[in-house]
N, CA, C and O of each residue as an XYZ file, in Angstrom:
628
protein
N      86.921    122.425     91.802
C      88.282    122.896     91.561
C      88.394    123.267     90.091
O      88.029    122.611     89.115
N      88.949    124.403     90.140
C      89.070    124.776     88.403
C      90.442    124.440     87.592
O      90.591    124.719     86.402
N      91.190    123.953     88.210
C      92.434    123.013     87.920
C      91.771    121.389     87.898
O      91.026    120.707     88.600
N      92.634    121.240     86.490
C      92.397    119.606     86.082
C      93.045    118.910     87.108
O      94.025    119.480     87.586
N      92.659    117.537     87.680
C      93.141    116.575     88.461
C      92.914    115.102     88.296
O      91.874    114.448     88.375
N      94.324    114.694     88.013
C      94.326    113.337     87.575
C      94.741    112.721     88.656
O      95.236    113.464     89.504
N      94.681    111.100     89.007
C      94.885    110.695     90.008
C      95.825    109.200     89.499
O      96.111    108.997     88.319
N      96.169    108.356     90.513
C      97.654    107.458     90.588
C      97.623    107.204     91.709
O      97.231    107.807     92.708
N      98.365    105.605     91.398
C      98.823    104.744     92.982
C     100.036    105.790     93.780
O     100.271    105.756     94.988
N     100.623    106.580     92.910
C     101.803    107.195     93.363
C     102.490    108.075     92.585
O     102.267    108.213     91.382
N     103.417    108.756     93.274
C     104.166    109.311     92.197
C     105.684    109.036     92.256
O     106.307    109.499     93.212
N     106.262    108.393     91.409
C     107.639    108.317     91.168
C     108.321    109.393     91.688
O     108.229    110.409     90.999
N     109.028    109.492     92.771
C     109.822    110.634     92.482
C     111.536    110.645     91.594
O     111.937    111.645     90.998
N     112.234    109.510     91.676
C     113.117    108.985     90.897
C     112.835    109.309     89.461
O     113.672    109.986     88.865
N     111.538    108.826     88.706
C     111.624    108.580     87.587
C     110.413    109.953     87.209
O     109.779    110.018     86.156
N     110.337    110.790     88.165
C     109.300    111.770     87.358
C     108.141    111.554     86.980
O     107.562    112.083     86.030
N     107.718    110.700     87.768
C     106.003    110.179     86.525
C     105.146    109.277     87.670
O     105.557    108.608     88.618
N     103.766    109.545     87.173
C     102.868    108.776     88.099
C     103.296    107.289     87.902
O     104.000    106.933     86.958
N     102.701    106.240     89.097
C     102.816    105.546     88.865
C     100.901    104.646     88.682
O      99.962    105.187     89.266
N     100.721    103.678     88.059
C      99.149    103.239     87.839
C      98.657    104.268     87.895
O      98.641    104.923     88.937
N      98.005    104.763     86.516
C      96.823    105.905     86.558
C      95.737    104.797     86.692
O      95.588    103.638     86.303
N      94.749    106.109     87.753
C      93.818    105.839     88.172
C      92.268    106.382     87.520
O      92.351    107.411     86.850
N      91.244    105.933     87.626
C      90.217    106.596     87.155
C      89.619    106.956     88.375
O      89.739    106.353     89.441
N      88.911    108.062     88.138
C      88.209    109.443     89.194
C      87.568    108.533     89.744
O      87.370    108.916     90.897
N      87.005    107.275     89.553
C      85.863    106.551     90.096
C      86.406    105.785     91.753
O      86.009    105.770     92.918
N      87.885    105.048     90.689
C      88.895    104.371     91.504
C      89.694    105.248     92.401
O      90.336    104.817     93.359
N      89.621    106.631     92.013
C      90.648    107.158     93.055
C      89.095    107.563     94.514
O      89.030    107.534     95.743
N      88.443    107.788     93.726
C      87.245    108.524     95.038
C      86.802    107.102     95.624
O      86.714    107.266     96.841
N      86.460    105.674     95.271
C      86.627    104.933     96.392
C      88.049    104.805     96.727
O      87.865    103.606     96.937
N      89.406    104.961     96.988
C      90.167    104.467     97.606
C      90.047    106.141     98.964
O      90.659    106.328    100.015
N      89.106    106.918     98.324
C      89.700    108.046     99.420
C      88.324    107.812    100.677
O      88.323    108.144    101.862
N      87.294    107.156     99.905
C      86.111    107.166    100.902
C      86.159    106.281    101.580
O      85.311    106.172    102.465
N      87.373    105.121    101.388
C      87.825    103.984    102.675
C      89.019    104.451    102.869
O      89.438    103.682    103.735
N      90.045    105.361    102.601
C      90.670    105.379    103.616
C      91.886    104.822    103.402
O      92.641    104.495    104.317
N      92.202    104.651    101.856
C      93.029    104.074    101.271
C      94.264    105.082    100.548
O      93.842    106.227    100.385
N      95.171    104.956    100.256
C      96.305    106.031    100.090
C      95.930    106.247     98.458
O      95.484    105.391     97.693
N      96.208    107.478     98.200
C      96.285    107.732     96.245
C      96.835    108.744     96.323
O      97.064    109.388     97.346
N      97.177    109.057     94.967
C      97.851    110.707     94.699
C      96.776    111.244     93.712
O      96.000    110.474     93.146
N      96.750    112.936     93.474
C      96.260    113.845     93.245
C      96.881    114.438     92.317
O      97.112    115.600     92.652
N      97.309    114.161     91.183
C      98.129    115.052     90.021
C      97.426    116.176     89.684
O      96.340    116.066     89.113
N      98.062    117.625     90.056
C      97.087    118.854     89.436
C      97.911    119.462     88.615
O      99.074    119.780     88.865
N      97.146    119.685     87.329
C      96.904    120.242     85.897
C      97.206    119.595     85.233
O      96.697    119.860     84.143
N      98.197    118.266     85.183
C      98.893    117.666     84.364
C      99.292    116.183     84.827
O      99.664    115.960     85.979
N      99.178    115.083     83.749
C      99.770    113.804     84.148
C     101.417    113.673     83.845
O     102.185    112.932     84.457
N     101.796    114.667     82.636
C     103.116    114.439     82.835
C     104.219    115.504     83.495
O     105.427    115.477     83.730
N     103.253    116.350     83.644
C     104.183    117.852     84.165
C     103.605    118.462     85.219
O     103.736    119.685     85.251
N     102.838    117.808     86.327
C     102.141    118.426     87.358
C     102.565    119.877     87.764
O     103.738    120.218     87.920
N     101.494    120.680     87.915
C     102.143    121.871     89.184
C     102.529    120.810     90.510
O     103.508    121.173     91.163
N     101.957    119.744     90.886
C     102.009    119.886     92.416
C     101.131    118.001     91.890
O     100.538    117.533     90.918
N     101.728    117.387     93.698
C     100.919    115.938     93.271
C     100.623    116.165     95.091
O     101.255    116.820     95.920
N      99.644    115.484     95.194
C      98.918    115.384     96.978
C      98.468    113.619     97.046
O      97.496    112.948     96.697
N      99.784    113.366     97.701
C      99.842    112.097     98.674
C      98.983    112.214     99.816
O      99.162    112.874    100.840
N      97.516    111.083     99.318
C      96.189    111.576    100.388
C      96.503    109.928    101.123
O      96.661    108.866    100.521
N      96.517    110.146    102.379
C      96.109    108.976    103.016
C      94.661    109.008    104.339
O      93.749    109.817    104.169
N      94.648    108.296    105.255
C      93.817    108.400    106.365
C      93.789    109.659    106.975
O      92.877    110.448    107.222
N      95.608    109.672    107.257
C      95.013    110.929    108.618
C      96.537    111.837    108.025
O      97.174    112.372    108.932
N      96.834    111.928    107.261
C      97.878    112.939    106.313
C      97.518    113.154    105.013
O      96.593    112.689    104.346
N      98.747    114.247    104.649
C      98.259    114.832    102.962
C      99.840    115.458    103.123
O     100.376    116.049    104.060
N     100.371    115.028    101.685
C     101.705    115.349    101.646
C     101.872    115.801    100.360
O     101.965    115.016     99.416
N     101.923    117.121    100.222
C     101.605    118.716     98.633
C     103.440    117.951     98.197
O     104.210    117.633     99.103
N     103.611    117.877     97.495
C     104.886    118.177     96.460
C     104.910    118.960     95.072
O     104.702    118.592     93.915
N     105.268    120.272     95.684
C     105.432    121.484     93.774
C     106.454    120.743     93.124
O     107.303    119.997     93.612
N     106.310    120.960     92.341
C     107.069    120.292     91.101
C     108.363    121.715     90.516
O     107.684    122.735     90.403
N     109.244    121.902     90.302
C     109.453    122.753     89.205
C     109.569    122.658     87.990
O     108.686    121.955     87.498
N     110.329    123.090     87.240
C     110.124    123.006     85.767
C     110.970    121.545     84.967
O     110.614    120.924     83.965
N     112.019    121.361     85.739
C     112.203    119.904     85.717
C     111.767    118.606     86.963
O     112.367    117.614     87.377
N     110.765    119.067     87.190
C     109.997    117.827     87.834
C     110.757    117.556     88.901
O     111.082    116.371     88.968
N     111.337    118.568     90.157
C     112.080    118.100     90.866
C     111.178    118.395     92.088
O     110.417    119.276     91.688
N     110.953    118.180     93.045
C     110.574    118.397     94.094
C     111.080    119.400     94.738
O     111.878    118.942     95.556
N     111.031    120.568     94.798
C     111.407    121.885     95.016
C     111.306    122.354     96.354
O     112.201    122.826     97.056
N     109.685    122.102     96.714
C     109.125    122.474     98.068
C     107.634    121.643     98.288
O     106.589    121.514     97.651
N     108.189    121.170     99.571
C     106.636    120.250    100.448
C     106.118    120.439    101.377
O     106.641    121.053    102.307
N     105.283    120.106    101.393
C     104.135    120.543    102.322
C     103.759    118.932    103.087
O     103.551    117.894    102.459
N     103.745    119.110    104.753
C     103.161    117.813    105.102
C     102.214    118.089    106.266
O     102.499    118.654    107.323
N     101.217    117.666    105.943
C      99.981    118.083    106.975
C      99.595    116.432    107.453
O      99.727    115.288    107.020
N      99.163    116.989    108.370
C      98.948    115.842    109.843
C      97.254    115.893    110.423
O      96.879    116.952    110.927
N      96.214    114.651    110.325
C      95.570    115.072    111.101
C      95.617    115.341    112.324
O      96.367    114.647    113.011
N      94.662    116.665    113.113
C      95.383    116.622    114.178
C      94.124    116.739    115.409
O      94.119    116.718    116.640
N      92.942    116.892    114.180
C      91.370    116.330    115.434
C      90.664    116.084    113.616
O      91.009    116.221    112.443
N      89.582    115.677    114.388
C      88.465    115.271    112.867
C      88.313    116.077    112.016
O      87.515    116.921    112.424
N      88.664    116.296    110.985
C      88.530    116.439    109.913
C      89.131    118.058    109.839
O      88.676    118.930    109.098
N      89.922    118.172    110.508
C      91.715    119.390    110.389
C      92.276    118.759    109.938
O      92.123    117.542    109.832
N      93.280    119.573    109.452
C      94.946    118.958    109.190
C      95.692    120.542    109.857
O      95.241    121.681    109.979
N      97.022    119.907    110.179
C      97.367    120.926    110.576
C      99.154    120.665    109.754
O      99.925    119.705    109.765
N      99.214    121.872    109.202
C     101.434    122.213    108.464
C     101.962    121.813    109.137
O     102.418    122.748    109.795
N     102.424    120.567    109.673
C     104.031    120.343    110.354
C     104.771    120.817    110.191
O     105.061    121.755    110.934
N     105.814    120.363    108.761
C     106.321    120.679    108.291
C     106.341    121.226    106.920
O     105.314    120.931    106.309
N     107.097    121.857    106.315
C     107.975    122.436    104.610
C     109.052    122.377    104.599
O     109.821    122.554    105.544
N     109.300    122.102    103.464
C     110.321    121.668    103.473
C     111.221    122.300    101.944
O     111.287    121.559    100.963
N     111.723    123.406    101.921
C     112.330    124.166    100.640
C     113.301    123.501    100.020
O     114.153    123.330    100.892
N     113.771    122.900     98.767
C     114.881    122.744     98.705
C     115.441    123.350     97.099
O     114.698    123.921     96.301
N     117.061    123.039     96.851
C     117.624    124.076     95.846
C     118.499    123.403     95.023
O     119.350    122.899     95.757
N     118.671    123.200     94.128
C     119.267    122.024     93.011
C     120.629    122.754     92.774
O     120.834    123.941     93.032
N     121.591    121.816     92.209
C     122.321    122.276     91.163
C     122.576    122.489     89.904
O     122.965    121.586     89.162
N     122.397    123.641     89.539
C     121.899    123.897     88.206
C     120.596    122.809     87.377
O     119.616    122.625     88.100
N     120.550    122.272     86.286
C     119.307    121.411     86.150
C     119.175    120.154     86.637
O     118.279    119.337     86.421
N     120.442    120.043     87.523
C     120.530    118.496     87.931
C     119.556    117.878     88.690
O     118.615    118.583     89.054
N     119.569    117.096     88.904
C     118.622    116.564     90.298
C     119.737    116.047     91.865
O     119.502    115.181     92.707
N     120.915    116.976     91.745
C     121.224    117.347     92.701
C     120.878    118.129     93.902
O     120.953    119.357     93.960
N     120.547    117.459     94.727
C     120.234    118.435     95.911
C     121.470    119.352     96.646
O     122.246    118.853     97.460
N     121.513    120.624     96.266
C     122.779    121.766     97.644
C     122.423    121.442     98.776
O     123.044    120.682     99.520
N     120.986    122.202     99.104
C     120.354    122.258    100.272
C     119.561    122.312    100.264
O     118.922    122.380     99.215
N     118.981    122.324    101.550
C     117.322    121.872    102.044
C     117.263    122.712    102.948
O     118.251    123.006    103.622
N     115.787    123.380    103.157
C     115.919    123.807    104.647
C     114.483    123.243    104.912
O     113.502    123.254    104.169
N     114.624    122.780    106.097
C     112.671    121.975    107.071
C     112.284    123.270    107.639
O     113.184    124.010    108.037
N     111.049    123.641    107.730
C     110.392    124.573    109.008
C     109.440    123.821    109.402
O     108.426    123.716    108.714
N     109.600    123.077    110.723
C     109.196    122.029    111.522
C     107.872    122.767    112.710
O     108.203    122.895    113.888
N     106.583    123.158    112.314
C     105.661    123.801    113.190
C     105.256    123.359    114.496
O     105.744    122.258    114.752
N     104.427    123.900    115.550
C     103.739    123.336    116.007
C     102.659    123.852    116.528
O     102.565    125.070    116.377
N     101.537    123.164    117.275
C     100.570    123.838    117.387
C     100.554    125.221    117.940
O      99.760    126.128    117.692
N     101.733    125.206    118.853
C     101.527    126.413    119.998
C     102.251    127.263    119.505
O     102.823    127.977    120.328
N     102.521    127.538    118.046
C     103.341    128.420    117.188
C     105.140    128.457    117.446
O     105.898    129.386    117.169
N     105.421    127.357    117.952
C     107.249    127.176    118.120
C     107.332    126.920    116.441
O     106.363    126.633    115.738
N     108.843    127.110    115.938
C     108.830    126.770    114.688
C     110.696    126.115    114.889
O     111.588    126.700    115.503
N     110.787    125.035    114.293
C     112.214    124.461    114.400
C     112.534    124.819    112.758
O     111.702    124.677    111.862
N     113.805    125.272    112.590
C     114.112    125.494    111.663
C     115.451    124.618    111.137
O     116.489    124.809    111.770
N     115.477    123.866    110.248
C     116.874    122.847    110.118
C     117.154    123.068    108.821
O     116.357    122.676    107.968
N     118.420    123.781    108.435
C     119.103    124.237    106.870
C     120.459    122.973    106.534
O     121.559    122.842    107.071
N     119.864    122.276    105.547
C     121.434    121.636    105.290
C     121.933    121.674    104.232
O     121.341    121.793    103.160
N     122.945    121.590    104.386
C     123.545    122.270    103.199
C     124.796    120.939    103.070
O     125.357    120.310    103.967
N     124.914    120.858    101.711
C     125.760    119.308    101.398
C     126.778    119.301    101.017
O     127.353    118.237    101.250
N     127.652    120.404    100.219
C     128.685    120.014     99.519
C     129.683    121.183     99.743
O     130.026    121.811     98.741
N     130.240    121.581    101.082
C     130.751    120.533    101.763
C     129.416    120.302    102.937
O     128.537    121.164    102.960
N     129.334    119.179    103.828
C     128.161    119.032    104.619
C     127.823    119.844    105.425
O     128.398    119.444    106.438
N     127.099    121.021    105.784
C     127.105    121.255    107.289
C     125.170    121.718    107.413
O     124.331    122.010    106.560
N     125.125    121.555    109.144
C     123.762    121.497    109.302
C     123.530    123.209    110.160
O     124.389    123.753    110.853
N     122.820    123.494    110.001
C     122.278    124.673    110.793
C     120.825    124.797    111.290
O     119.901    124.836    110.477
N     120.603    124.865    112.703
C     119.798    124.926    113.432
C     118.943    126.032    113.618
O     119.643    127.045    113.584
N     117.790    126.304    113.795
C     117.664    127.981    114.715
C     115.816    127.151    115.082
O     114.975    126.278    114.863
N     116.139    128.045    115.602
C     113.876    128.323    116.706
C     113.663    129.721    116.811
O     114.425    130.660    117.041
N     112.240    129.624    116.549
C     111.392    131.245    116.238
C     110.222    130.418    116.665
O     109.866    129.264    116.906
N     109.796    131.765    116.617
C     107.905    131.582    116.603
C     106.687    131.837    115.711
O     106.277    132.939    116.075
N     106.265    131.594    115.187
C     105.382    132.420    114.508
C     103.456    132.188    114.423
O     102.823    131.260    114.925
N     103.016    133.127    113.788
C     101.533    132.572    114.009
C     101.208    131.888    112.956
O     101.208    132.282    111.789
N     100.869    130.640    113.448
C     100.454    129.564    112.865
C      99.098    129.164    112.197
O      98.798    128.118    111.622
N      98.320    130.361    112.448
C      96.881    129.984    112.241
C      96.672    129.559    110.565
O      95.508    129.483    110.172
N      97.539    129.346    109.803
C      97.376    129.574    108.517
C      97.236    128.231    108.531
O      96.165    127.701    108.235
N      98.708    127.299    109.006
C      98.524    126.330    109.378
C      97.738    125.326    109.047
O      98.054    124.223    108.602
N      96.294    125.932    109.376
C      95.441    124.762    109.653
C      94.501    124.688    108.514
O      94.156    125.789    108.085
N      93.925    123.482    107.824
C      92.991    123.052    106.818
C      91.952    122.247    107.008
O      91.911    121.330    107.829
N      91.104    122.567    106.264
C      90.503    121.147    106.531
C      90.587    120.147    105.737
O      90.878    120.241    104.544
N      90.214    118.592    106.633
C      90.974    117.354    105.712
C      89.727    118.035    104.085
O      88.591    118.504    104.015
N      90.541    117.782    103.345
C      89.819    117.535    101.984
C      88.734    116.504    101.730
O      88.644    115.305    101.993
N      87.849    117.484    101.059
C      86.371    116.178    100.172
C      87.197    115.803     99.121
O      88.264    116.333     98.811
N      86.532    114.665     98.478
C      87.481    114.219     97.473
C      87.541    115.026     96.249
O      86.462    115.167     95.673
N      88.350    115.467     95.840
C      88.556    116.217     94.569
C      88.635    118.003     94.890
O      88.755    118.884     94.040
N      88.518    118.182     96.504
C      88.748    119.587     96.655
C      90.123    120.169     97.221
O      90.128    120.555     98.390
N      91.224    120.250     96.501
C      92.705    120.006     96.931
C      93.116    121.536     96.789
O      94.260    121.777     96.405
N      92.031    122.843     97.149
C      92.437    123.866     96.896
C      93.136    124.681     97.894
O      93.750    125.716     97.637
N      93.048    124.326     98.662
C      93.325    124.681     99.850
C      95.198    124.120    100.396
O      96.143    124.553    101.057
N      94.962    123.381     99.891
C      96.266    122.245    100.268
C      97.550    122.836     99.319
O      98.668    123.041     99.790
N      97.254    123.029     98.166
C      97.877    123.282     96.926
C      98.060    124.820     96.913
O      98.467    125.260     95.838
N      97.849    125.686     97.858
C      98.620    126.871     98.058
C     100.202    127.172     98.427
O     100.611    126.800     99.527
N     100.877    127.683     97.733
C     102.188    127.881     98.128
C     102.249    128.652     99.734
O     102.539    128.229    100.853
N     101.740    130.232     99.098
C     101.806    131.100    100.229
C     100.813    130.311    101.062
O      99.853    129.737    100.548
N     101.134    130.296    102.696
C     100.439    129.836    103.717
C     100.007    130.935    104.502
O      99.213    130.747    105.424
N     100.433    132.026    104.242
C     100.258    132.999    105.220
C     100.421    134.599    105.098
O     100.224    135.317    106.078
């Protein structure tokens, strides 16, 4: 990977910041048993993006420019060593706050149905819709340790 990657028990999302940095040694055994870590890429205090690796998921969070969680990515294993996009999940602040307006999920599935759920908060209301689309983008394979290039794409398709 030609992006720097630092690794952590976690990432704060409250407080903006990893939590226990890890060394490359400590994060690649917790991934070769099977143990949960995060993936900080380019940066420990200003990530583009952090990847919540566990057993049989991988959960992308972009960062924006104030460290908010903007848009996610949650992949699922879904046979040996795939992952497949469940869900994304977009969302839209108020002004620099760490107010959330709205969110919208695009909820996948294998057979290309797509659930779409927009909410919107202030005042509350939810909006529904279903489409289809081709999904083949979808799919990844689970990651070797330290190869998060694939995962860490915005565009899917």
């Amino acid at each position: 990977m030609s992006r720097q990657v630092f690794y952590c028990k976690s990432w704060f999302r409250a407080k903006k910041r990893p939590t226990e940095l890890w060394s490359e040694a400590d994060a690649k055994a917790a991934h070769e048993s099977g143990q949960a870590y995060v993936a900080l890429v380019d940066s420990i205090e200003r990530p583009f993006c952090f990847l919540e690796i566990t057993q049989k998921a991988v959960g992308v969070g972009f960062l924006d420019e104030f460290l908010r969680e903007s848009l996610s990515y949650d992949f699922q294993e879904v046979e040996p060593g795939v992952l497949f996009l469940t869900m994304g999940t977009h969302r839209e602040f108020e002004g620099d706050t760490d107010t959330v307006v709205s969110g919208s999920s695009y909820i996948f599935s294998r057979d290309g149905q797509v659930r779409i759920r927009r909410e919107l908060f202030n005042p509350h209301r939810l909006e529904t819709a279903s489409s289809s689309a081709d999904v083949s983008a979808n799919y990844a394979p689970v990651p070797v340790f330290g190869g998060y290039e694939d995962l860490i794409r915005v565009e899917r398709g």
